[in-house]
KOLLUMNU-580829 format. One line per field, with one value per residue (C-alpha): x, y, z; chain; residue number from 1. Coordinates in steps of 0.5 Angstrom, whole numbers, plus 500, padded with zeros to 3 digits. Example, Ala and Ser with C-alpha at 12.3 -4.5 7.8 and 13.67 -1.06 7.14 Angstrom:
BEGIN
xx: c(525:527);
yy: c(491:498);
zz: c(516:514);
kette: c(A:A);
nr: c(1:2);
REM end
This chain:
BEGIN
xx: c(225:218:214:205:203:198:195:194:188:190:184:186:182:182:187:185:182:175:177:184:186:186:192:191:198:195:195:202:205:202:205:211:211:213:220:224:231:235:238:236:235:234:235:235:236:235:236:235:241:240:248:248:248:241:242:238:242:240:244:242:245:243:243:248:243:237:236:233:241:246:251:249:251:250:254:253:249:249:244:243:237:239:232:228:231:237:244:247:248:256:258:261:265:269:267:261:260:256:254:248:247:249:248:251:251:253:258:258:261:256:259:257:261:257:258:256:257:261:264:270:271:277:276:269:266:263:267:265:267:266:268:267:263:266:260:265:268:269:275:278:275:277:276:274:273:278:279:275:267:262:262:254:249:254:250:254:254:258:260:259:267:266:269:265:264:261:257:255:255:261:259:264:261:256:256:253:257:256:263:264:270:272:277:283:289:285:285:280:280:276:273:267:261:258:261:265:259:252:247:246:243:241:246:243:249:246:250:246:248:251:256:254:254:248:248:243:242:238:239:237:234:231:227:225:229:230:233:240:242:250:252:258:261:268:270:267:261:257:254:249:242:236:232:226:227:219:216:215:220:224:228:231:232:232:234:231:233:227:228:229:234:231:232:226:228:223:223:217:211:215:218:220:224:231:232:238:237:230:225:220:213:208:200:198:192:199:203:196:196:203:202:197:200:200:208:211:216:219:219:220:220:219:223:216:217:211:213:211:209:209:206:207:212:216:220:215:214:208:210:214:210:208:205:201:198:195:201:204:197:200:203:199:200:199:202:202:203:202:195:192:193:192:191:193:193:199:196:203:208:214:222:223:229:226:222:226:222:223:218:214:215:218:222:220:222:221:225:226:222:223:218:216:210:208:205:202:207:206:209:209:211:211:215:213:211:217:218:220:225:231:231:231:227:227:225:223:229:225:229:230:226:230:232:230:234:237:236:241:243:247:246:252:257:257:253:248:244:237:237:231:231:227:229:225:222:221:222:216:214:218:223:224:229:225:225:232:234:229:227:233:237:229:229:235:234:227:229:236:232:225:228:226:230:237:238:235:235:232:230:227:225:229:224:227:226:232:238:244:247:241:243:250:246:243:249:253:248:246:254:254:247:249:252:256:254:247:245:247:245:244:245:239:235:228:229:221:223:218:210:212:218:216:210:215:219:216:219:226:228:236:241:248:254:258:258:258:255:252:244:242:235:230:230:238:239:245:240:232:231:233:238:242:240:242:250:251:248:254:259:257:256:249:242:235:227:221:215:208:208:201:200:196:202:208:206:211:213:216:219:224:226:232:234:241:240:234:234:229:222:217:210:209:208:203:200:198:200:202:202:197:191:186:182:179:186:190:190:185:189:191:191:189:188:186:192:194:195:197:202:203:208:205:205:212:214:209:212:219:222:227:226:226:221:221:217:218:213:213:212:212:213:221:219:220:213:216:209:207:213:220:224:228:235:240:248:254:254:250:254:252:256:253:246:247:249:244:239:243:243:236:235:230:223:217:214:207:206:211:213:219:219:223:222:226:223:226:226:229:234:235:233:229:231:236:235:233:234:228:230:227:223:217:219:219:218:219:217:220:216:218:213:210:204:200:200:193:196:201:200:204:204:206:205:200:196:195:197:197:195:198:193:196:193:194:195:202:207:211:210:214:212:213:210:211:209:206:205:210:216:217:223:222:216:216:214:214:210:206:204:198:199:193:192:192:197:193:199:199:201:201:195:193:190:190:195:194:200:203:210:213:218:222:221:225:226:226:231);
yy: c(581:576:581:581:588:592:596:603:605:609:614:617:622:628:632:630:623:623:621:620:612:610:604:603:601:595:593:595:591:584:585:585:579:584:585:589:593:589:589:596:601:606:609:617:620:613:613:608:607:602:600:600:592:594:591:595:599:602:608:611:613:608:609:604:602:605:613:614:615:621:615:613:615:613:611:611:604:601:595:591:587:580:578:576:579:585:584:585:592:593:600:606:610:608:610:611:618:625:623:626:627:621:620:615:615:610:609:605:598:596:601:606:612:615:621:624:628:627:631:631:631:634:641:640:641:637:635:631:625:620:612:607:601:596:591:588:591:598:602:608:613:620:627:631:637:643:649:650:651:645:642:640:636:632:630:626:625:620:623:618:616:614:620:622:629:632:638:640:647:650:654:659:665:669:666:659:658:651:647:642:637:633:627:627:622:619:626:631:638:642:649:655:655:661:668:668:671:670:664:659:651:644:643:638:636:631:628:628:622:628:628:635:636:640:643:646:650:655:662:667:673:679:674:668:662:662:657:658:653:652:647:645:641:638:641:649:653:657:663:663:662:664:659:660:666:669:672:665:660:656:651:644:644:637:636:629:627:626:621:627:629:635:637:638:641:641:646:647:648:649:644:647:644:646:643:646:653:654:652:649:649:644:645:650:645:641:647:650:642:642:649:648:641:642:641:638:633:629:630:623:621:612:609:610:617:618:624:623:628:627:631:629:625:623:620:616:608:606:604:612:615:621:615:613:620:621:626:623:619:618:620:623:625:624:621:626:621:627:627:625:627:621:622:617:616:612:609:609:615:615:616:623:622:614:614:611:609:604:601:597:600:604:602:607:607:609:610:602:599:599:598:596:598:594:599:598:601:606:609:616:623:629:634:640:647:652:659:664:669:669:661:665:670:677:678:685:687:688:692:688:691:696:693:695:701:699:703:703:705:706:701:701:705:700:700:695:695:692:686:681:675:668:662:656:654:647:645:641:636:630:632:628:628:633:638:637:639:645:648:649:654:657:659:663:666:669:670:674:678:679:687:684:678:680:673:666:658:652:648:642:636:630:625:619:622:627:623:626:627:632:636:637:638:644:646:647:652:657:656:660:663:670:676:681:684:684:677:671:663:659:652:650:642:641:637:633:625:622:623:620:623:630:629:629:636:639:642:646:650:649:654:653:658:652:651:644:640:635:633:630:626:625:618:617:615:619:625:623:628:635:634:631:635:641:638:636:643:647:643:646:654:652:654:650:655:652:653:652:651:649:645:638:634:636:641:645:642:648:645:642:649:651:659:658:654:656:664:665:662:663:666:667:663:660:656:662:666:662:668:666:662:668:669:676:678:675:678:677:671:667:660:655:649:649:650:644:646:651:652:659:664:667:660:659:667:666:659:664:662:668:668:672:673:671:669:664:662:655:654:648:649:652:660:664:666:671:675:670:671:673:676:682:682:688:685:688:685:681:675:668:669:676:674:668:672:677:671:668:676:677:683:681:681:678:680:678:681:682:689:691:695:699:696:700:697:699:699:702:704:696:694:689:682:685:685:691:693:694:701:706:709:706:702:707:703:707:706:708:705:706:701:701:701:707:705:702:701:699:695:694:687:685:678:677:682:689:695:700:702:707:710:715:721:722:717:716:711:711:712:714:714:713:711:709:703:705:699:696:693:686:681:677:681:681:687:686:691:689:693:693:697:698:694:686:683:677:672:671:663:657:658:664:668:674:677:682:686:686:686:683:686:682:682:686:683:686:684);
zz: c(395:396:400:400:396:398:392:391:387:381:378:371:368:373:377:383:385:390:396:400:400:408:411:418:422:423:415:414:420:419:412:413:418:424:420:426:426:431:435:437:442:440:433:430:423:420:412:407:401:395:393:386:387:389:397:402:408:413:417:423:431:436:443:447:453:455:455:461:464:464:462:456:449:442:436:428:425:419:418:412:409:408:405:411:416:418:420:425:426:425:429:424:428:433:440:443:445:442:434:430:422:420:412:407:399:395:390:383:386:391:397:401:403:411:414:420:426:433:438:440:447:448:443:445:439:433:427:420:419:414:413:407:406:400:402:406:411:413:411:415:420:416:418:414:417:420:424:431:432:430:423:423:418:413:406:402:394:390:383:377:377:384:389:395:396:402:404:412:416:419:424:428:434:430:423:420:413:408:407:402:401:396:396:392:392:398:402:403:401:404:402:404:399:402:405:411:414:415:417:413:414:412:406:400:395:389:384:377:372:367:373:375:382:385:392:396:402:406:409:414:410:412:418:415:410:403:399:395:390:386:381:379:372:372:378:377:381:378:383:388:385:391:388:393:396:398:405:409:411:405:409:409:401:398:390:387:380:374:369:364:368:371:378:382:390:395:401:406:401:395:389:383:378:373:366:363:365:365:371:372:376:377:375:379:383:385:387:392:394:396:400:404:407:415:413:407:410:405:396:393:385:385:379:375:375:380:385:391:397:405:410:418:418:424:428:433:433:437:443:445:450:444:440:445:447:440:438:432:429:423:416:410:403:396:390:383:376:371:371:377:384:389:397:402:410:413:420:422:424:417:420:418:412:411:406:399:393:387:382:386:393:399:404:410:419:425:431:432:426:419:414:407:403:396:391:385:379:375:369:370:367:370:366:369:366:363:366:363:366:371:375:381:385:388:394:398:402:408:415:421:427:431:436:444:448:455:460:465:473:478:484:489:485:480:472:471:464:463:459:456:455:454:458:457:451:447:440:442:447:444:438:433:428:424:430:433:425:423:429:434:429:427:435:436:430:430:438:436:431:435:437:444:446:448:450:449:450:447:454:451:456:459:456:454:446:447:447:450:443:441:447:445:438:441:447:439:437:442:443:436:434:437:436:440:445:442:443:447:447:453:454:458:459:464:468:469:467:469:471:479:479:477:482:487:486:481:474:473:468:469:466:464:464:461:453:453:460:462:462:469:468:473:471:473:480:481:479:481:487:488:492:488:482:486:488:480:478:483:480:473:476:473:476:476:477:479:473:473:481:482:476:477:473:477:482:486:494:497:502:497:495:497:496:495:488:486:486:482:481:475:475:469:462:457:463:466:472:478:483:487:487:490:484:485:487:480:474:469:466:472:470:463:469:477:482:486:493:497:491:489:489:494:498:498:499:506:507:508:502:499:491:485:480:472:466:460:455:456:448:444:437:437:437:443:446:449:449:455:459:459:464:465:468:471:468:468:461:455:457:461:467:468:467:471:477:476:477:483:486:484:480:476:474:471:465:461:454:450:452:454:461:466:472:478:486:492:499:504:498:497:490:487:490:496:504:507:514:519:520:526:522:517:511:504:498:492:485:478:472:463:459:452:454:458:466:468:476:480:487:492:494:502:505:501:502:497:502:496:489:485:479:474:473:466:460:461:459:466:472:480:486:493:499:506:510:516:520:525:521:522:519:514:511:503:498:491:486:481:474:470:464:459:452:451:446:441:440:433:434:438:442:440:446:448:454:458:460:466:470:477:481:485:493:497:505:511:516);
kette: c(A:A:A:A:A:A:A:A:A:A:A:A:A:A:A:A:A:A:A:A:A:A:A:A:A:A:A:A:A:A:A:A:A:A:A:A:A:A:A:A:A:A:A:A:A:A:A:A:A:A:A:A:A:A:A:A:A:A:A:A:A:A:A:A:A:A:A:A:A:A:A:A:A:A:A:A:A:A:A:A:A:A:A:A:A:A:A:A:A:A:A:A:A:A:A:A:A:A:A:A:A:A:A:A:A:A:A:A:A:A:A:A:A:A:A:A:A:A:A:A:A:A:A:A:A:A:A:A:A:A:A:A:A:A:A:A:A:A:A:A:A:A:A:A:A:A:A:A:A:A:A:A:A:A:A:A:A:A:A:A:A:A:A:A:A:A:A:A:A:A:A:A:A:A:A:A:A:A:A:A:A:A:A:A:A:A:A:A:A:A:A:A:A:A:A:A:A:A:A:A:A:A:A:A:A:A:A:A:A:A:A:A:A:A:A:A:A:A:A:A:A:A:A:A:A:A:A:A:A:A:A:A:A:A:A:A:A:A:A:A:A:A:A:A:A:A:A:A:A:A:A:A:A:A:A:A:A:A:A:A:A:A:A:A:A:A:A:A:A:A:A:A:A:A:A:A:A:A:A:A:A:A:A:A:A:A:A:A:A:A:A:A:A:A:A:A:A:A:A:A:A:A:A:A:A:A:A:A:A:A:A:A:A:A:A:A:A:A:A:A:A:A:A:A:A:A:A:A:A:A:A:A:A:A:A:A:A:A:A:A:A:A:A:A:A:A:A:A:A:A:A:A:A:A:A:A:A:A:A:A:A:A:A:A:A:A:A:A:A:A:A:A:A:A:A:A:A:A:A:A:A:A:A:A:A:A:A:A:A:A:A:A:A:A:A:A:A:A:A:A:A:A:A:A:A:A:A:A:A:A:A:A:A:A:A:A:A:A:A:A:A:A:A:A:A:A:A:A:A:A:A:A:A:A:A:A:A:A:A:A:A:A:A:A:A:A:A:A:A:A:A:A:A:A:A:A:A:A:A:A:A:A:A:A:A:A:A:A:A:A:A:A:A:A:A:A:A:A:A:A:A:A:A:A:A:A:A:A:A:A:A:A:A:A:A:A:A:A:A:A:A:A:A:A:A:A:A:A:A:A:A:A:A:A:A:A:A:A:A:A:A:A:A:A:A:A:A:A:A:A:A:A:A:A:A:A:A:A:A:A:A:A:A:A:A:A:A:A:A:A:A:A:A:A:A:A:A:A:A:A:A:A:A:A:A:A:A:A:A:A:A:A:A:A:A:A:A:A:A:A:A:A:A:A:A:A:A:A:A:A:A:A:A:A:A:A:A:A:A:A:A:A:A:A:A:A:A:A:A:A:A:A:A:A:A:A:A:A:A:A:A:A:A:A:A:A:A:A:A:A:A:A:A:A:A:A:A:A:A:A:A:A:A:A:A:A:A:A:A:A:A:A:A:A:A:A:A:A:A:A:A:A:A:A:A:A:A:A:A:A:A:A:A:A:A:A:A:A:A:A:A:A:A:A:A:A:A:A:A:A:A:A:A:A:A:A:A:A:A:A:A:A:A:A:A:A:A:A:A:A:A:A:A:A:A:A:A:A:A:A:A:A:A:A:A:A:A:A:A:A:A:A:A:A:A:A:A:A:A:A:A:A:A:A:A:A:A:A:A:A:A:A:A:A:A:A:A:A:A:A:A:A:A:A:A:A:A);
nr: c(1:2:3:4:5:6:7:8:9:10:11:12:13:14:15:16:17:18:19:20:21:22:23:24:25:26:27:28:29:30:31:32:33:34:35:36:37:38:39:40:41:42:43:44:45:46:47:48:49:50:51:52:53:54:55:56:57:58:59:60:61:62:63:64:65:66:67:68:69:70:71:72:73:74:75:76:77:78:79:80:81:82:83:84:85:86:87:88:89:90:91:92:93:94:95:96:97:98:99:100:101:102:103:104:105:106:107:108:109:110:111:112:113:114:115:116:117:118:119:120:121:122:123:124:125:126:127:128:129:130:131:132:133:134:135:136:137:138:139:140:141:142:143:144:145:146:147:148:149:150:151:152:153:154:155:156:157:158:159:160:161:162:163:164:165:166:167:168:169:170:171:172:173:174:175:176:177:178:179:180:181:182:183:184:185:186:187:188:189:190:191:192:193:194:195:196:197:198:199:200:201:202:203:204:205:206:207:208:209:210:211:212:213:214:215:216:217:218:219:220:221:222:223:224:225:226:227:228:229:230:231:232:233:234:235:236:237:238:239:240:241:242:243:244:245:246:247:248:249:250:251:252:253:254:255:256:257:258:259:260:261:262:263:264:265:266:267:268:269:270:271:272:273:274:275:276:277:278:279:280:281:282:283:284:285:286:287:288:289:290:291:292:293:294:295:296:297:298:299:300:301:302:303:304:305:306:307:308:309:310:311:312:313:314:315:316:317:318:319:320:321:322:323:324:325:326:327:328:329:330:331:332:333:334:335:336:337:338:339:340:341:342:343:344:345:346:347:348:349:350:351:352:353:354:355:356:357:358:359:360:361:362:363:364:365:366:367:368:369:370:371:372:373:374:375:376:377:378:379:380:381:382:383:384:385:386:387:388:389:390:391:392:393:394:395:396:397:398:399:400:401:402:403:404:405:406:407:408:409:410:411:412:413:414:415:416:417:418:419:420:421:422:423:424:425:426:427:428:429:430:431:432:433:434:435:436:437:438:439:440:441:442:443:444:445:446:447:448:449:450:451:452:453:454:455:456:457:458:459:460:461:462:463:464:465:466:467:468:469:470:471:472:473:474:475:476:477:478:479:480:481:482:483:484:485:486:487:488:489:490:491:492:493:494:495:496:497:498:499:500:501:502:503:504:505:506:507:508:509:510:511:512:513:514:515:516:517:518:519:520:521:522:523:524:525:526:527:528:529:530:531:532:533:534:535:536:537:538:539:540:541:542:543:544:545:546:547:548:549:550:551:552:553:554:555:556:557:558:559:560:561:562:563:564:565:566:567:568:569:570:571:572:573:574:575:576:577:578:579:580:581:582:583:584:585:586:587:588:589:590:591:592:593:594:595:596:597:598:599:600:601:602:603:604:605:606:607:608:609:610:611:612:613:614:615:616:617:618:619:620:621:622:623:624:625:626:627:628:629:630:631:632:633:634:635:636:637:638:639:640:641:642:643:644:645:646:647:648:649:650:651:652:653:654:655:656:657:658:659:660:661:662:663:664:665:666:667:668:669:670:671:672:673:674:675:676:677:678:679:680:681:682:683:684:685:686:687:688:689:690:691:692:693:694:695:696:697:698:699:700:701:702:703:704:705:706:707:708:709:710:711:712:713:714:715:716:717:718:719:720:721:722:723:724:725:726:727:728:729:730:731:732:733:734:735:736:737:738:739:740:741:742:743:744:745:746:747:748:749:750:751:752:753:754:755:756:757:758:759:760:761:762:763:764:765:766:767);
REM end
């Protein structure tokens, strides 16, 4: 393999070398000639494999035709370095359809044994399955997975006799468990690694020369990951070991084999080692290092002995709209040989799961590139510091927040409980690999325990970046990340596209009902206007919400809003409050950018459009914000169905801030979101509030106009009050309240603002 080097200066003597060393994107690309992965569209969880002949493969999902249409699918890619240039690409499952997670080892005879994840049309549920590559041709599909609920994440170890062993998440309603199979006289036998309960992810199996099988996986504990860690020799397990087991986050845990045959694992901003028995911890300087890294994405050891650590990592290739907005600027990180520690810059974006090292360099990609970085070699040796006591942690148990009492009441005879939720986050605004692997089940998770959210959803864009596999990836967990009668997951997607169609319509949060269904594009012909989004949303029991009504980057048209699809609007979210544009009359908060237009809620309630009111965070970091914004609903029960139908009949509320509150508005006797009729006396309007908070002051709202405003005596967490409308009663007038309780919330996170505490009733018409 003839490729140009680029040396890496190596300073010995000191823990840390001055200064970082810089490529630019440039430097790396005219290196390699412009080698690319072709012919490709698109690829994701791409990871490269050296077989024990030492060919360089390539294993990936690939698109079948561009990603801006509903129709299009991926399948599992196996490439080959020929040298100078890839191979074809050979397609290893058989049908083009809904696949992810796809990964590969190589056995001891120059083949490869690959693995993924694909969805199963007809059960409508992920399955592992697994093929083997003798350097030829590929072998059989298999199955390796049974039973019903969706089998995710395979990782694959060969033992040192050749038998494959595959580990993955078997995830069934209300619990996550880590399942392993092995192969014997050419079948797979499968068994569970963890209790038949709990939450557990990202399994990482490896196989050590010795022959010892290591596997490692995380699991929710107590409100964050911790990383848990089992081996096996000659086919035994030893118990669990919580391995790294603190108060912050340890997830995604990787085993890299030293060659004193320690076993290094990495988790977020953590690498300890284990050497018979004993751990292992690296110079203090190195652990502070490695712990104030933005993220620590990707734990490497080279043939040398060099450890190599790398921070934002991505799945990004220049020429993806993300890239050229400046969001993935590049990759970084440092190298540790046992002495010095060396910083350095890439100015390109490294494939999340890509980086793999030899002695003199590391093949790495992006989404459609594929790389090779010459690095002078070095002869390193990092044995780590001895520890004395137990190999795992202890950690302090601490109680899950006690969670919100619903409040209930009685509307026509019938029982309605009062339910939170958050509908519309992001796992940011282009995920990649990492995102879709780290952060989907980190949302439901933090959302399910939050003592708030009774139900969630993860509404991540239409962009081209989220292929119709990752959705059904994210469909499958707000599918089983629940827990009966105490949280429910939703499947939903924004409907935004592109800048010109978005200009046109607007925003839309879309929600389902279904667990599985399909993701209509604003890119795809059959679903670029809101009419045909609004026909193919019927056909699903699904609704789509206006957000960010006056934002200048896809501003709302309302008279494109029908009420009948679209039964709720929302006010509020991290981009402020949209409920009007008059600003002495808004909130404090109003609005982190100008309106566009007569936009508003307001506007559309004067054009005589019928909707009601919720709140969302529109967060981009994979956590609910729901401080931002949330809604309040009435359902018959904790179910989508239910909650669905509370939306198209109305019966919700907005609320900014973070509290949970009561919010009872009436007209006429008609509750928030109904129509009342204009009787022969004035309308009275009454009003029942139970908040967290003291109540600064309710207002009630009428065609814009504030005609009333309640102040309580007294410092008090509810309110009730009544008040009649003596003006001449007029159809199609609107009145809504809106409560201001006293206090503001500093959101911890993301973008760190403080949030006045505020609710908004639904409207109730006169008729």
């Amino acid at each position: 393999m003839s490729l140009p080097r680029l040396s890496l200066v190596l300073l010995a003597g000191a823990l840390f070398a001055q200064d970082p060393i810089e490529y630019t994107y440039q430097e790396i690309y005219d290196a390699q000639n412009g080698h690319r992965f072709q012919p490709t569209v698109r690829q994701e969880c791409r990871s490269v494999v050296f077989t024990s002949d030492g060919t360089v493969y390539t294993v990936g999902i690939q698109s079948n035709a561009t990603d801006l249409l509903n129709s299009t699918r991926q399948f599992v890619s196996l490439g080959r370095w020929q040298g100078d240039h890839w191979s074809e690409i050979a397609r290893v499952n058989e049908l083009d359809g809904y696949v992810y997670s796809s990964g590969a080892a190589a056995d001891n005879a120059g083949g490869l044994w690959i693995a993924w994840s694909e969805f199963n049309e007809v059960e409508q549920d992920f399955d592992i399955y697994a093929r083997h590559w003798d350097g030829t041709r590929l072998g059989t599909v298999s199955r390796v997975s049974s039973g019903r609920g969706p089998d995710m994440r395979p990782s694959v170890a060969v033992t040192p006799s050749g038998s494959p062993v595959i580990a993955w998440e078997s995830a069934r309603k209300g619990a996550v468990r880590i399942a392993l199979a092995s192969m014997s006289d050419g079948a797979w036998n499968e068994r569970l690694m963890t209790p038949d309960s709990g939450f557990n992810f990202r399994p990482h199996l490896a196989a050590g020369r010795d022959g010892k099988l290591w596997l490692a996986f995380d699991r929710w504990v107590d409100g964050d990951y911790d990383v848990y860690l089992r081996t096996a020799s000659n086919g035994d397990w030893t118990g669990e070991t919580a391995f790294f087991a603190s108060d912050e986050d340890e997830q995604r845990p990787m085993i890299r084999f030293a060659a004193d045959g320690t076993a290094w694992i990495h988790a977020s901003g953590r690498v300890s080692g284990v050497r018979d028995s004993t751990r292992f911890e690296l110079p203090a300087k190195v652990r502070d290092f490695v712990a104030e890294l933005d993220r620590l994405d990707e734990f490497q050891i080279d043939r040398g002995g060099r450890f190599w650590f790398l921070h934002q990592v991505t799945s990004f290739h220049p020429g993806n709209p993300g890239y050229r907005a400046g969001r993935s600027p590049g990759s970084a990180g440092a190298w540790f040989d046992g002495k010095t520690l060396q910083q350095f810059t890439l100015g390109v974006a490294i494939g999340y799961r890509a980086p793999v090292f030899e002695e003199d360099g590391f093949w790495h990609a992006t989404d459609m590139m594929m790389y090779r970085k010459a690095i002078e070699p070095v002869s390193a040796s990092v044995r780590g510091e001895a520890v004395s006591g137990p190999l795992g942690e202890t950690k302090r148990a601490k109680s899950r927040p006690a969670d919100v009492p619903h409040e209930t009441l009685e509307l026509n005879g019938q029982i309605y409980t009062l339910y939170y939720g958050e509908l519309h986050t992001h796992l940011g605004e282009y995920p990649g690999d990492r995102t879709i692997e780290m952060w989907t089940d980190r949302y439901y998770m933090n959302a399910m325990h939050s003592g708030v959210l009774d139900f969630g959803a993860s509404s991540d864009h239409d962009w081209p970046s989220m292929t119709n596999s990752k959705y059904r990836v994210e469909q499958s967990y707000s599918n089983v990340l629940s827990e009966e009668g105490r949280f429910e997951g939703f499947s939903s997607y924004e409907w935004s596209g592109d800048a010109a169609g978005r200009r046109r319509y607007g925003d839309r949060t879309v929600i389902f009902t279904k667990p599985f269904s399909p993701i209509y594009r604003i890119t795809d012909p059959d679903s670029n206007s809101i009419e045909e989004l609004h026909r193919n949303l019927a056909r699903e029991n699904a609704i789509p919400w206006v957000h960010h009504v006056g934002a200048p980057w896809g501003a709302m048209d309302w008279s494109k809003h029908d009420p009948t699809a679209e039964p709720v609007v929302e006010i509020t979210s991290g981009h402020g409050v949209y409920e009007t544009y008059d600003q002495p009359r808004a909130v404090p908060d109003w609005l982190r950018r100008p309106p566009v237009g007569k936009t508003s809620v307001q506007d559309g309630l004067g054009y005589g459009k019928k909707f009601g009111f919720v709140g969302s965070s529109d967060r981009h970091d994979g956590l609910s914000g729901y401080n931002t914004g949330m809604l309040g609903v009435f359902a018959k029960e904790l179910s989508r169905e239910s909650v669905v139908g509370a939306l198209r009949a109305r019966r919700s509320f907005a609320v900014r801030g973070g509290e949970p509150i009561l919010v009872d508005f009436r007209v006429n006797g008609v509750f928030q979101g109904g129509e009342a009729e204009i009787g022969a006396s004035s309308p009275n309007i009454a009003v029942k509030v139970k908040a967290v908070s003291p109540v600064d002051k309710i207002e009630i709202v009428s065609d814009g106009q504030y005609i009333y405003a309640y102040e309580p005596s007294a410092e008090s967490t509810s309110a009730e009050f009544t008040y009649r409308d003596t003006r001449e009663p007029a159809a199609g007038r609107y009145y809504y309240a809106r409560i201001w309780l006293k206090g503001r919330f500093k959101e911890p996170h993301y973008q760190q603002m403080e949030v006045g505490k505020y609710a908004w009733s639904s409207p109730v018409w006169l008729k």
